[in-house]
C-alpha positions in Angstrom: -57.9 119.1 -136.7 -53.9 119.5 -135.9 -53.9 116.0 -134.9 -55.7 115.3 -138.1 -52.9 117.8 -140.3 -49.9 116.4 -138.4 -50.9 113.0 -139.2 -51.8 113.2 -142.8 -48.0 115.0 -143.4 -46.3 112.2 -141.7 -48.2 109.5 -143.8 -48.0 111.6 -147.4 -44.0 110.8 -147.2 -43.0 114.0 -144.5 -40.0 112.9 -142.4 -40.5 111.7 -138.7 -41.5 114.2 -136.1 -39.7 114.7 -133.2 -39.4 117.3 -130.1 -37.9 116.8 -126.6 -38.8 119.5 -123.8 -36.3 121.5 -122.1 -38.0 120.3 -118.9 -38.8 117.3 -116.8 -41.5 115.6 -116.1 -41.3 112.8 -113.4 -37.6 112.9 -113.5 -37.7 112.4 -117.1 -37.5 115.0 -120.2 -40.6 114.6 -122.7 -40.2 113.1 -125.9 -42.8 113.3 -128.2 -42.7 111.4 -131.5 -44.6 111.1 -134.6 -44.1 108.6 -136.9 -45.7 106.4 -139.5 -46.9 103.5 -137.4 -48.6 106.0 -134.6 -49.7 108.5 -137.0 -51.8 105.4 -138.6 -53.7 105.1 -135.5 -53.6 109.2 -134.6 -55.7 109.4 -138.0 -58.4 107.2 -137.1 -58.0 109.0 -133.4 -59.4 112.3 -134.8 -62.0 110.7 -137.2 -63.7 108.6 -134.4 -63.4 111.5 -131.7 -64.7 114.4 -134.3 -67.4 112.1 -135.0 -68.2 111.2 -131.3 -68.5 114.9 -130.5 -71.1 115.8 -132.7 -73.0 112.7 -132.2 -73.0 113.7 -128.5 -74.3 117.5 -128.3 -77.8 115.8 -129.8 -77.5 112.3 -127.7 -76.1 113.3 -124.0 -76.8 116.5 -123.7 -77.8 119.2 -120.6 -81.7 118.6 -121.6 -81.8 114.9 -121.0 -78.5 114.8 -118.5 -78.4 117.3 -116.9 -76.1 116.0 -113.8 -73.3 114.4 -116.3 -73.3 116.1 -119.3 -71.0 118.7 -118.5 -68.7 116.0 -116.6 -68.9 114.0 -119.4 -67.1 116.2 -122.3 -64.7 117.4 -119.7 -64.1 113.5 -119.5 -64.2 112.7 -123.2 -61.5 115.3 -124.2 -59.2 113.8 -121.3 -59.7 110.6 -122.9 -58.6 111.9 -126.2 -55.6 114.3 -125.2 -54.4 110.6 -123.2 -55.0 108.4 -126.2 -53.0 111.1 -128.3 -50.3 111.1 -125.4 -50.1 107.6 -125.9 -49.6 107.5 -129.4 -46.9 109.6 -129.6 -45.2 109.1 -126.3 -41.0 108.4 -126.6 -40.8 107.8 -123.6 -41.6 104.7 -121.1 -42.6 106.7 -118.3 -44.7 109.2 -119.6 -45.9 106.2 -121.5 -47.3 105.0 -118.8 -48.7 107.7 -117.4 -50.7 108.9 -120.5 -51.9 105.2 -120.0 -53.1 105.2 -116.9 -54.8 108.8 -117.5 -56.4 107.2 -120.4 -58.2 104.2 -118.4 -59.3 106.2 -115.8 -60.8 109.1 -118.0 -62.6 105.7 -120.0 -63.9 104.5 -116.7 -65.7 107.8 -115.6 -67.3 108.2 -119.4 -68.4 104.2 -118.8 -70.0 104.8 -115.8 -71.5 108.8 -116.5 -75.2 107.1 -115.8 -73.2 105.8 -112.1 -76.8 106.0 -110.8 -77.7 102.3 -112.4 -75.7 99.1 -110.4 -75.2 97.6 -113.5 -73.4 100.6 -114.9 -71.2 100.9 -111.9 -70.5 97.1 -111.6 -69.4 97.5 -115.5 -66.9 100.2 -115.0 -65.5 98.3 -111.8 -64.8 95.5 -114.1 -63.0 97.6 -116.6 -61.0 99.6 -114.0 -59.8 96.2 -112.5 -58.9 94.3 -115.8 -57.2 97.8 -116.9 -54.8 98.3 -114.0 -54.2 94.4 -114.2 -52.8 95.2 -117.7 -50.9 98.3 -116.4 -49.0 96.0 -114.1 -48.2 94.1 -116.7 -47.3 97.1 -118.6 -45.4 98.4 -115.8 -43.1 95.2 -115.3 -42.6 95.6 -119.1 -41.4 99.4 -119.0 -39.4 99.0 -115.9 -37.2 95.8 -116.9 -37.1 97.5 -120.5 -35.4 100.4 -118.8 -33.0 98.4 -116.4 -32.2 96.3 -118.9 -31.3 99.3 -121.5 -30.6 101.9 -119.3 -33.1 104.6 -120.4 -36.4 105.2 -120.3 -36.4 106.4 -123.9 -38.5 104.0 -126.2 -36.9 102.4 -129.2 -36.0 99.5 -131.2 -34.0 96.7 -129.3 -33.8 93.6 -131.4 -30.3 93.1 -131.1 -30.8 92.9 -127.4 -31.7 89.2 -127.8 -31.9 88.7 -123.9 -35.3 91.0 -123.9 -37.3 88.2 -126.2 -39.5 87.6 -123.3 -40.8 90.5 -122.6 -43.2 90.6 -125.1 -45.0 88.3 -123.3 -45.6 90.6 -120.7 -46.5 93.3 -124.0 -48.8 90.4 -124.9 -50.7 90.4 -122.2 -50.6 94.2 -120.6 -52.1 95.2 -124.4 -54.3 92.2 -125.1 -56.5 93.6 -122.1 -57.3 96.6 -123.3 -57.3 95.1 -126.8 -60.3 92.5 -125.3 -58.4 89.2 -127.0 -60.2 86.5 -125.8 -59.9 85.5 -123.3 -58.9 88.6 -121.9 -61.5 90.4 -123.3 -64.1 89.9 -119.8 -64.4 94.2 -119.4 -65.6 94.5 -122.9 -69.0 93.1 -123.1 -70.4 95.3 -119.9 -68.4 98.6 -120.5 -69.5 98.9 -124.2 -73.3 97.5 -123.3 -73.6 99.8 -120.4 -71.7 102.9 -121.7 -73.6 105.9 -123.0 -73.3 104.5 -127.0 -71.3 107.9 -128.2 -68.3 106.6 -125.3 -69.1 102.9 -126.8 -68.7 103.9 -129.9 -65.1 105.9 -129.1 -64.1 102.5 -127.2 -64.8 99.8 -129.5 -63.8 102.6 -132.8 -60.5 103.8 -130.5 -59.8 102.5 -127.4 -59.5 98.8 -127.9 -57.2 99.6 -131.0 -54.6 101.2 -127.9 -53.9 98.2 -126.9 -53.1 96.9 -130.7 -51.1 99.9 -131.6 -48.7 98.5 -128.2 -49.3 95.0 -130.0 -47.9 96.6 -133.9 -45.5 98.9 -132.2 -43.6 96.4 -129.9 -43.8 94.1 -132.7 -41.6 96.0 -134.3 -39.1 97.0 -131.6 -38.4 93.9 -129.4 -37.3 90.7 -130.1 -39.5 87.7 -130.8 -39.9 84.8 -128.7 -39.7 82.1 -130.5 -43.5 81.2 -131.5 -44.7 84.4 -130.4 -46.3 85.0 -134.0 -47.8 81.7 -133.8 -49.5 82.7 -130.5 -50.7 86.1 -131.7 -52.5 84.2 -135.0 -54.1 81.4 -132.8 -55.4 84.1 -130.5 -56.3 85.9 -133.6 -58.2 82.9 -134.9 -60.0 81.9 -131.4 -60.9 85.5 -131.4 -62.7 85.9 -134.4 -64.5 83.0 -134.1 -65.8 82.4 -130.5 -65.7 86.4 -130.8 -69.1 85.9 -133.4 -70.3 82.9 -131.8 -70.9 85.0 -128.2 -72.7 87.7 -130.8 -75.3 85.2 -132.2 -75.9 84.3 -128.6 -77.0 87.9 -127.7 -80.2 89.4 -127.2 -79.0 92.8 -125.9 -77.7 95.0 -129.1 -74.9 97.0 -127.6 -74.1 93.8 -125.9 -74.2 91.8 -129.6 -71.9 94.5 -130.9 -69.2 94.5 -128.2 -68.7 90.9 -128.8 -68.3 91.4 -132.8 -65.4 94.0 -131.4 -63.9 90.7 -130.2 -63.9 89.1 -133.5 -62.5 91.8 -135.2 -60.0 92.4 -133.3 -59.2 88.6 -133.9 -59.3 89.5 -137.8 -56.9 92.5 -137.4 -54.4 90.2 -135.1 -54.4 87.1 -137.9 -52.8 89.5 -140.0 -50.2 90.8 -137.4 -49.4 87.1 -136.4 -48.5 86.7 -139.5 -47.2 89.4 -140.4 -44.8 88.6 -137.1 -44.3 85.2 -138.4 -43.0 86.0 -142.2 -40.7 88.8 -140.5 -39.0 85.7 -138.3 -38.7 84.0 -141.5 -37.0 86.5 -143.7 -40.3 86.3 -146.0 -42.0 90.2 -145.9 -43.2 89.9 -149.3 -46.2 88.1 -148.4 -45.8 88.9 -144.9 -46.4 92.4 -145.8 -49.9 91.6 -147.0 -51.0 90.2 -144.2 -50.1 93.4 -142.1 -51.1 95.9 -144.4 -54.8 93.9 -144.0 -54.7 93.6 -140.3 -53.8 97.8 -140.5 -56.5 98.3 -143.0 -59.0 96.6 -141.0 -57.6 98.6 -137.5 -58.9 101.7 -139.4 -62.3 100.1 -140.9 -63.4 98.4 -137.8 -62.9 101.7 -136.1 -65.2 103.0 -138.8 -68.3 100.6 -139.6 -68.3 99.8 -135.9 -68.6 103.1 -134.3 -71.1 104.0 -136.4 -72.8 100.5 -135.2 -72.8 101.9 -131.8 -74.0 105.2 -132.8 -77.2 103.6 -134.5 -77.6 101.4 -131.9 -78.1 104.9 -129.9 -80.3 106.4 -131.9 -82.3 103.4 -131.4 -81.7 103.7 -127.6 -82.4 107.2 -127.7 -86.0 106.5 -129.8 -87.1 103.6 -127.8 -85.0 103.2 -124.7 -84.2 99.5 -124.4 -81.4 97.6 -125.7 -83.5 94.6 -125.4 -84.1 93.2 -129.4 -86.9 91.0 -128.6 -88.9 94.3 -127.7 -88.5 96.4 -131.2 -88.8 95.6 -134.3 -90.5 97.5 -137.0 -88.2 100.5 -136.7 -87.3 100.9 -140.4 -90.3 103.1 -141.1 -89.8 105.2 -138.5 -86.2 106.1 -138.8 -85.4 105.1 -141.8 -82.1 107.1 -141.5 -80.9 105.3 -139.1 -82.2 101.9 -140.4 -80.0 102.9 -143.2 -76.8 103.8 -141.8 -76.7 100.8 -139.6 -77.4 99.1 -142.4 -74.7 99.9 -144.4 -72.1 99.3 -141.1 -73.7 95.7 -141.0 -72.6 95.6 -144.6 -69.5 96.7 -143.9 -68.7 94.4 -141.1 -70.0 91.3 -143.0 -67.0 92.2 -145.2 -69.6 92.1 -147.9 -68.4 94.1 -151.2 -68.2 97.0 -152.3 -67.6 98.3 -149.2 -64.5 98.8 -146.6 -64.6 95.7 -144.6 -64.2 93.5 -147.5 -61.2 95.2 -148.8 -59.2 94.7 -145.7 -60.1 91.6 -144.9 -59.4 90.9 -148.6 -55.5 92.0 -148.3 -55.3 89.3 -145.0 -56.5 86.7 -147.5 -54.1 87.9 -149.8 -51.4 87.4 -147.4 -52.8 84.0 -146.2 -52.5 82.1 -149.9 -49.2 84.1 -151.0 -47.7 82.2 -147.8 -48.7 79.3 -149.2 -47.9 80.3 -153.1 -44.4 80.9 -151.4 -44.1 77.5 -150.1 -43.0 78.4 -146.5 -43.6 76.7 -143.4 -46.2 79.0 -142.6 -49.0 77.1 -145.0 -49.8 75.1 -142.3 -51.1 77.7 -140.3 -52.0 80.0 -142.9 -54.8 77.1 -145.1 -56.3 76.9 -141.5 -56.5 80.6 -140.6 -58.3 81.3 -143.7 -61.3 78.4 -143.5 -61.5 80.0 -140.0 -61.3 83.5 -141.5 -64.0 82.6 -143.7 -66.2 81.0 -141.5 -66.3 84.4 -139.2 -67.1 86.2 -141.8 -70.9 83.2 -142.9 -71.2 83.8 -139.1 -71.3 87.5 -139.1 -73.9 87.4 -142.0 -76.4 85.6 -140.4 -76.0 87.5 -137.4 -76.2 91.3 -138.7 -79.3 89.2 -140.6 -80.7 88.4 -137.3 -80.2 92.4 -136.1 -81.7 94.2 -138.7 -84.8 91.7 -139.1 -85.4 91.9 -135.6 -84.5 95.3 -135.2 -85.7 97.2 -138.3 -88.5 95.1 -140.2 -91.4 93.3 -139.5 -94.3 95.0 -137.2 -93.2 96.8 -133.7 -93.2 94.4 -130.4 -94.1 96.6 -127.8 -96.2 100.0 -127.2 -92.8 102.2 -127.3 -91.5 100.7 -130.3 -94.6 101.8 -132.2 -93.8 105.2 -131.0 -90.5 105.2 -132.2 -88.6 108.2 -133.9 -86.0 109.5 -135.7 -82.7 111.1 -134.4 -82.1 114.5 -134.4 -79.7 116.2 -137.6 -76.1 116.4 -135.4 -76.7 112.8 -134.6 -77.5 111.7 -138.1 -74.4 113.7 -139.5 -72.1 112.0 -137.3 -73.2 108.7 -138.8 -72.9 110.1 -142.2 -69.4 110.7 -141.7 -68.2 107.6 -140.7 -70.7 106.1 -143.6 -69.2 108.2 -145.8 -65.4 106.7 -144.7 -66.8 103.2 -145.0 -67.8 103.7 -148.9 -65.2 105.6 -149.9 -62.4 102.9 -148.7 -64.6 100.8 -150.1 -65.0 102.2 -153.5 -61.5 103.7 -154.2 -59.3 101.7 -152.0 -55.7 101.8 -153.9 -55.7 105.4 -152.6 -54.9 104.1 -149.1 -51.8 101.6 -150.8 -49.0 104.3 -150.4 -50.0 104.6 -146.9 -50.4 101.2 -146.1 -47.2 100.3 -147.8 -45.2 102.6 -145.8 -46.6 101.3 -142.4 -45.8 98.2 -143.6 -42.2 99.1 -144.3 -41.5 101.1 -141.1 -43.1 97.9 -139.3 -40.7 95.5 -140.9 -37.8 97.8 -140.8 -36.9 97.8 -144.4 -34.9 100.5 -145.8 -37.5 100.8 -148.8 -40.8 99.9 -149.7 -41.1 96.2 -151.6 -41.7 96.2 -154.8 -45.4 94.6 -154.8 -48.2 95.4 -157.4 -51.0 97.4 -156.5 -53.4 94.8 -154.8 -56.2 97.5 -154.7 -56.3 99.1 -157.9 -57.9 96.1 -159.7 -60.9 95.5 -156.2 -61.4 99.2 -156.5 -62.8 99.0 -159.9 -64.8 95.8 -159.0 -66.2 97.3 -156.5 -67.4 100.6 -158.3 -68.7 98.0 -161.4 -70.9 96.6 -158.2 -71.7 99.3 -157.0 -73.6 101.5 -159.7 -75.6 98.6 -161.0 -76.9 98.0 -157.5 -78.0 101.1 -156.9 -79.7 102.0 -160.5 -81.4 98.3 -160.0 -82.1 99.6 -156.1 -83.5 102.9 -157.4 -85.8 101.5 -160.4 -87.5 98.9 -157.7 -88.2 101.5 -155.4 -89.3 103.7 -157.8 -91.4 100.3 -159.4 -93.2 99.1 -156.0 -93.7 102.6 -154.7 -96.0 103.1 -157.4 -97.4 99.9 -158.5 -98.3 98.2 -154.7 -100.9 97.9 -152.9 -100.4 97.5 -148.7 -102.1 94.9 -147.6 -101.6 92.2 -144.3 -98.8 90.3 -144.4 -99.3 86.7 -145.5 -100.0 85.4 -141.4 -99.7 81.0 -142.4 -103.4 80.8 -141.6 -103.8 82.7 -138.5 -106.8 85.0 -138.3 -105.1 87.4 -136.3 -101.2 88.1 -136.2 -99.5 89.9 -133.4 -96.4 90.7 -133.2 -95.3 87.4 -130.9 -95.3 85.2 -133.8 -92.2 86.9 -135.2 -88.8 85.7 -135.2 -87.4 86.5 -132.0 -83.4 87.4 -131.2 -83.3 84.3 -130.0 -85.2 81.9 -132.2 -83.8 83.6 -135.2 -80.2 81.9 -134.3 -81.0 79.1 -131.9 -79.6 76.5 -134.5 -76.7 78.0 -135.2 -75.6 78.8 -131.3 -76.4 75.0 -130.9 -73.3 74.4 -132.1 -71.2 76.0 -129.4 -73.3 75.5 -126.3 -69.9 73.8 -125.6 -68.6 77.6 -124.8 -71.8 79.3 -124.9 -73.1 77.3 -121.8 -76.3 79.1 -122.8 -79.0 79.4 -119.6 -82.8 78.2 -120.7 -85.3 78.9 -118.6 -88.7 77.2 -119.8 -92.7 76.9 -118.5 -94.0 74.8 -121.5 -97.9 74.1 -122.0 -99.8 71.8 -119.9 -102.5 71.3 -122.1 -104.0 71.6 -125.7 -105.2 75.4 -124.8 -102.4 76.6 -122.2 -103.8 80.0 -120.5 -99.7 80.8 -120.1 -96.4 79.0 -121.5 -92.9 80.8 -122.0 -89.3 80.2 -123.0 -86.5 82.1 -122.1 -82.4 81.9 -122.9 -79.6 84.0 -121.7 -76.0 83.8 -122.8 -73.6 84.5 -119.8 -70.3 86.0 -119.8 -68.7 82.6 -119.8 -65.4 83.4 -119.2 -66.0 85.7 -116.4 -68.6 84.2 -114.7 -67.7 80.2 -115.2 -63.5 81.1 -114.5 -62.6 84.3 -113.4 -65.1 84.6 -110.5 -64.9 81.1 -109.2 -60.9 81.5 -109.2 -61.3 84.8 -107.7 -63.9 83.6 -104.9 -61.0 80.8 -104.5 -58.7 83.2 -103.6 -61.2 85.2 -101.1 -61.4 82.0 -99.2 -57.7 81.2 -99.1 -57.1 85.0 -98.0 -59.7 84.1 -94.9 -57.9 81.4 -94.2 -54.7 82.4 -94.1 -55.8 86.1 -92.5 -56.1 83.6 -89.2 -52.3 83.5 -88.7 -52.1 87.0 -88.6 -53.5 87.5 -84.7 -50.5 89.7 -83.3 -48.9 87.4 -81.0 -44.9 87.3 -81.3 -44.2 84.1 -80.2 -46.5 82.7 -83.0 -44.2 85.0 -85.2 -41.4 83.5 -83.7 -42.5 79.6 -84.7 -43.5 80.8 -88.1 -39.8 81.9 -88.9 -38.7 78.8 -87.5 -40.5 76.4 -89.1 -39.7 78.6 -92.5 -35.9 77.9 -91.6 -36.0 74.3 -91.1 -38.1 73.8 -93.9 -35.5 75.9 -95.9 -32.7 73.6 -94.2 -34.5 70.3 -95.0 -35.1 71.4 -98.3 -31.3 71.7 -99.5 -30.8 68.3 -99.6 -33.2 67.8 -102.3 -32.3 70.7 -104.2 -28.3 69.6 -105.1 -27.4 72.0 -103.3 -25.0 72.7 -100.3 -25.3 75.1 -96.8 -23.3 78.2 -96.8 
């Protein structure tokens, strides 16, 4: 709640907040700050977490986990105080160490259920790609402060000579962000957390690494290109982010990968965003931004409460598995509902949230082209692709909620199914509730977003650009009430007036459940068209005869990035390690010829260098 309070002052128009500690920690005085871009994120921070909490007291509790549940709120509140750390740390140092605290508090919540391989070969993943970024992150901090002289974190564009350093930012953040490629932790941690922890990672955590992204945006140099790169990673993102999705059968797995795409939408507007600010162009460059900050805050929304119904589920049925429910609407239609309305939401289907931010990126998108910069080149592109992302997210939340919700129950447990207890139900509410109400009255949130905008861009006053959301507001509530008076008089109509009865079954005697659409049937045409990344796995035992007594067809989706470039380039390096471990045998007068043979190679080496011996 005071992280909720201080945030909502600093966005209403209070000044900056700022307090430095008489003491030191690590050699360094604390500075905490609270301004407008980390306040944004702070916000959503307390939302998320308050929402997690109560979801959790009904879904991982002493009853059914007895051995972690304790652990794992002691855990969980780490996680938070270190996110909050982060978000308001002034200095590089502490910076980092609020960081670090914050991936390994994340690894033990991913791996609570440590008893299952797969859960602890998950968090191993996500430990190792998060202290790869840390290095990165470290080498940032650490030439940031030699360089300036201070630990002390603030803006540095006129240091021209620190351009390339956001590189390194690039790269140390776009881990923990999960832009693909980097994104090879996310698929396993979120499928294998406990779905409360998921939901906190893909509503929170990933949105660490783009509040480092946004904030040294603003504060260091840019490379040149450096906003082209973030767009085009943006756009791969969002893309091949939904195209892994259709390819999923798993439905915590599915909705990791749809993290990746929208994290691809949110950095399309801050590629832009970076690109009209190296162009002296923020009136439409501010559109794009205030969409990609939008869209931090909805994603964080819609897909935590994704996550959460995908627990309920877990917690009714337990499997993850979509090709073994189905049918679940009637027995928890609560749930059904709620994740429902997040598919909606993440569709970017009106009149709710997701459309609205994505909405203001398109905004941005055609104003650089109604400005006639050099941008429209980029820009025409990134809004097909933007489009497309958005057709391919459709047909897979369609695929989810068929296989999921409707049609008749695949296996015994299915059938059994129920629905989630009233803490775990009001935590989805919540974050429903924060979905619709961006959705419906959305020019409430333009002050704010206009004011991260400005800070971002480092204007001395907000631009003077027309409410954007005043007019979609409206056309979302003219939406929205006729849909639900139409909703309410055909449920109220076919409640009363039909008769149940067995499904129309195309001629067969005697349907069972195997003759519905499967996960993978449902979107087998559509992943056709990128087994080219997908490099989708089919394993097949097709009839014999007229009247086979057995015939199957299976297809899995690997992790293609880890497991077609990391691990072989990783294995590579075991080898060469081996190899190379055989010179190290302890004998000096081997260590004797190696530093010779260095030096004559160093001598013979001059020559072709230009230059001369000392």
């Amino acid at each position: 709640m005071c992280a909720l309070l201080a945030a909502g002052l600093v966005l209403s128009g209070q000044p900056v907040w700022e307090w430095r500690s008489a003491w030191a920690v690590g050699g360094e005085r604390l500075l905490v700050r609270l301004d407008e871009i980390s306040a944004f994120f702070l916000l959503l921070l307390g939302v998320v977490g308050f929402a997690g909490a109560i979801y959790s007291r009904g879904y991982w509790n002493e009853g059914r986990h007895p051995r972690s549940a304790r652990s794992g709120r002691l855990w969980w509140n780490a996680m938070l105080m270190s996110m909050g750390l982060v978000l308001t740390a002034g200095n590089g140092l502490h910076f980092l160490l609020a960081w670090e605290c914050f991936a390994v508090s994340a690894y033990f919540l991913v791996t609570l259920d440590r008893a299952n391989p797969e859960v602890r070969a998950a968090g191993w993943i996500y430990l190792a790609a998060s202290h790869a970024g840390t290095l990165a992150l470290f080498a940032l901090f650490s030439t940031l402060a030699a360089r300036t002289g201070t630990w002390e974190l603030g803006p540095v564009r006129h240091l021209a000579g620190l351009a390339h350093l956001y590189w390194l930012a690039l790269l140390g953040f776009g881990i923990k962000a999960g832009v693909f490629p980097l994104h090879i932790w996310l698929p396993s941690a979120h499928a294998n957390a406990p779905s409360h922890v998921s939901a906190l990672m893909s509503g929170m955590a990933i949105k660490m690494g783009v509040f480092g992204l946004v904030r040294f945006g603003s504060w260091l140099p840019m490379p040149m290109g450096a906003g082209w790169a973030v767009a085009g990673l943006g756009c791969a993102s969002a893309v091949l982010g939904v195209a892994f999705a259709l390819g999923q059968h798993d439905l915590k797995r599915l909705l990791a990968y749809h993290s990746v795409e929208n994290i691809g939408i949110i950095l399309m507007g801050l590629g832009f965003a970076m690109i009209a600010a190296s162009q002296g162009r923020p009136e439409w460059g501010v559109l794009a931004l205030a969409g990609g900050l939008l869209h931090v805050w909805n994603h964080g929304l819609f897909k935590a409460l994704l996550f959460l119904g995908a627990g309920s589920v877990l917690h009714a049925v337990g499997t993850r598995e979509m090709s073994r429910l189905g049918g679940l609407w009637k027995a928890m239609p609560w749930t059904a509902g709620f994740f429902t309305l997040g598919a909606m939401a993440i569709c970017g289907l009106p009149p709710l949230n997701g459309f609205v931010s994505e909405w203001l990126v398109f905004s941005g998108l055609f104003d650089a082209s109604r400005y006639q910069t050099g941008a429209i080149l980029g820009a025409v592109p990134a809004a097909i692709l933007l489009g497309a992302t958005g057709a391919l997210a459709l047909a897979c939340f369609i695929k989810v909620c068929g296989v999921v919700f409707l049609g008749a129950p695949r296996t015994e447990a299915a059938g059994k199914a129920h629905e989630c207890g009233p803490g775990m139900r009001g935590a989805m509410a919540v974050l429903a509730g924060g979905c619709l109400v961006i959705g419906l009255a959305p020019a409430l949130l333009w002050p704010t977003l206009m004011r991260v905008a400005t800070a971002w861009f480092g204007l001395a006053a907000p631009l003077d650009i027309p409410n954007r959301l005043t007019p979609l507001g409206a056309a979302h509530v003219l939406i929205a009430l006729p849909a639900l008076a139409a909703g309410a008089l055909a449920y109220r109509l076919l409640r009363q007036r039909t008769a149940r009865a067995l499904t129309w079954d195309c001629g067969y005697a005697e349907p069972t459940p195997r003759m519905q659409y499967t996960a993978g049937s449902f979107a087998g045409i559509i992943t056709g068209w990128f087994d080219w990344i997908l490099r989708p796995m089919v394993h097949a035992d097709p009839p014999a005869d007229f009247f086979p007594a057995h015939a199957s067809r299976t297809s899995h989706t690997p992790e293609t990035v880890l497991e077609r470039v990391v691990s072989p380039c990783g294995l590579a390096i075991l080898r060469l390690s081996d190899l190379v471990r055989g010179f190290q045998h302890g004998r000096t007068q081997a260590y004797i010829l190696y530093l010779c043979a260095a030096i004559l190679a160093l001598a013979l080496a001059i020559p072709f260098s230009g230059g001369t011996a000392p």
